[in-house]
C-alpha positions, 0 to 999 in steps of 0.5 A: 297377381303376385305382389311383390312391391311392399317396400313402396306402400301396402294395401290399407288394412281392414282394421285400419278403414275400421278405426279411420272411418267414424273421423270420415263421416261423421265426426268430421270436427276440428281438433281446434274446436272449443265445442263437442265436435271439436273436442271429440276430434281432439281426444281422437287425435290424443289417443292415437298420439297415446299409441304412436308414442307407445309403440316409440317408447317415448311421451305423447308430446314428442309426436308429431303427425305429419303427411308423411315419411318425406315430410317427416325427415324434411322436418326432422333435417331442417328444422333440427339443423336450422334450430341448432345454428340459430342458437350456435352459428357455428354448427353449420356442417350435416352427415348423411350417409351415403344410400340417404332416402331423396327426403334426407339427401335433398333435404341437406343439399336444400340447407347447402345450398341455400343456407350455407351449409356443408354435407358431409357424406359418410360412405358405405362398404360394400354391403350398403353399412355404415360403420362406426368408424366412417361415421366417427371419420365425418363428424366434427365440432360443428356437426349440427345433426347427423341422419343415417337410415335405419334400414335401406328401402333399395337393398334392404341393409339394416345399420348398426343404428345404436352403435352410430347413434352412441358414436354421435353422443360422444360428440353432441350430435343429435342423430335422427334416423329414418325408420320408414322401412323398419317400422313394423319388421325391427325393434324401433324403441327410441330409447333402445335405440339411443336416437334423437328423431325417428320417422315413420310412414304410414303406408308402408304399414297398412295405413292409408298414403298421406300420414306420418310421423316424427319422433323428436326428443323433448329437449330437442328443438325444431324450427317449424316448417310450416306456420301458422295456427302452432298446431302440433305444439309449434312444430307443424301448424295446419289443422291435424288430418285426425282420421290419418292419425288415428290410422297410422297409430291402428296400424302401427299398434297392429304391426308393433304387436305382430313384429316378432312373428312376422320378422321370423317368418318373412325373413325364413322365406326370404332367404328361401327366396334368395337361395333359389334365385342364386341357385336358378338365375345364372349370374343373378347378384345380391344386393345389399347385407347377405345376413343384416337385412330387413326381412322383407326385402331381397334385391338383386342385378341381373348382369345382361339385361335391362332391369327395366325389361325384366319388370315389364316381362314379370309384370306379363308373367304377373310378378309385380315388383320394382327397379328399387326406389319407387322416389325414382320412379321414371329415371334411367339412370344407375340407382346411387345406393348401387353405385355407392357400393361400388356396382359399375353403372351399367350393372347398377341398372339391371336391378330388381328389388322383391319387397314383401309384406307380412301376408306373403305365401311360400307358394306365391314365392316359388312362383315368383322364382319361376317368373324371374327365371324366365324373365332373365332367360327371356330379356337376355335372349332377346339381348343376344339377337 
């Protein structure tokens, strides 16, 4: 099998169960816990807080851990939006673009609807990129935050994060992104960045599923999603999943220190990658920035055919991959990151996203160009029968 799915979750690394495993077995204390065990607990959960907020750029204190990425910008959407309009009533208006994960879009529509919020949506080019000035174009005096992705986890496009994120300073804005699928491929130092919240999914890096965090400024407040105990200072109370921590902080060390490396040498197969399959496949459409895109992502339609069909017929052919977000799992209907770059519907759902992770071969990616060839050839024969 050829594994061509990453951008969904990557298998858990060894050095990762390595680091994990003692917080499984035994030393299984609570970090809550006034005794050895407890304590130990506790100084695991510290040091890997040490380690996410190191690789951040930012104070251990402005970690959060939670379940994951989705959970991650539910709390950094809500509970900026909500903390801000408590203290303002009238900053009751979020800017999300328009290809936002579900986790940010649902999470703004959830304010909409039930506190009264307005969403403004900023819209992309064609590429799937927010500029500067669509984002300047939304905000208003009663934005309350703004969320814009740091890179697409569909179509792979990176966005201009430090120039929109400049844009949102100009107007007092907090600006929040989603780093889930950058981390570990781009540069995600928040200062750098001039970001406000950043979220980041542990198994999109080697971690196991179920660990995440948020990144949120000192002086920015939060209004909690959950309570309780006022575990991770206030911001997410319930006892902290200590060896999940100490995962997600292994393998974002892991992947930090590996960035620069396994950025180039991705991204030069990737683009070997896209070449053949636009050299090969007649009609195949890339999706997505042709040059400002993640390196581990290359998304494509295939005018003719069902994407669908063509992932049943790789999946026999042993390609695995996806019809783009694995959130979506199940629906029929045109993924609307497409749609929003203006892709009719109907080609919108001949769609096939190859994500990679930083093991991926040259070998294991000429093979794949084959499978894809043939799986087009094949599902586009049986389309004209």
């Amino acid at each position: 099998m050829i594994f061509l799915d990453a951008a969904a979750t990557t298998p858990v690394r060894k050095e990762v169960l390595e680091a994990m495993w003692p917080y499984l077995t035994g030393e299984f204390g609570n970090p809550s816990s006034h005794h050895a065990l407890g304590e130990s607990a506790a100084n695991a959960l510290s040091a890997a807080r040490a380690t996410v907020a190191k690789a951040i750029g930012c104070r251990p204190g402005e970690i959060t851990f939670t379940s994951g990425g989705t959970e991650a910008d539910n709390l950094a959407v809500k509970g900026i939006a909500l903390a801000r309009r408590a203290r303002d009533a009238a900053l009751n208006r979020i800017a999300i673009s328009a290809i936002e994960h579900p986790a940010v879009e649902e999470s703004a529509h959830y304010l909409e609807r039930v506190h009264g919020f307005v969403v403004d949506v900023v819209p992309v080019d064609r590429y799937g990129t927010v500029t500067p000035e669509a984002l300047r174009s939304v905000l208003r005096p009663e934005t309350a935050l703004a969320s814009i992705m740091y890179a697409n986890n569909e179509i792979g496009t990176v966005q201009p994060v430090r120039q929109l994120s400049e844009i949102c300073a100009e107007y007092g804005v907090p600006f929040h992104t989603d780093a889930v699928q950058a981390a570990g491929w781009l540069p995600i130092d928040a200062k750098e960045l001039g970001v406000d919240a950043l979220s980041i999914s542990g198994h999109k890096l080697g971690a196991p599923k179920g660990s995440g965090v948020l990144y949120a400024k000192g002086r920015l407040r939060l209004e909690p999603l959950v309570h309780g105990g006022g575990q991770e200072r206030g911001r997410r109370s319930g006892t902290e999943n200590v060896a999940g921590a100490v995962a997600l902080a292994t393998a974002l060390a892991l992947a930090t220190s590996e960035q620069s490396e396994r950025a180039d040498r991705v991204s030069q197969l990737r683009d070997a990658f896209i070449r053949t399959i636009l050299e090969t496949v007649p009609g195949a459409l890339l999706t997505g920035h042709p040059s400002q895109r993640l390196p581990s992502v290359a998304s494509f339609c295939f005018p003719g055919t069902s994407g669908e069909s063509v992932l049943l017929e790789l999946e026999r052919l042993g390609v695995v991959c996806s019809s783009g977000s694995a959130c979506a799992a199940g629906s029929d209907a045109p993924s609307p990151v497409l749609t929003a770059l203006g892709i009719e519907a109907e080609v919108a759902q001949t769609a096939v996203r190859f994500s990679f992770d930083s093991t991926v071969t040259a070998a294991e990616l000429e093979q794949a160009v084959d499978a894809v060839a043939a799986a087009v050839g094949s599902v586009q024969g049986l389309g004209k029968r």
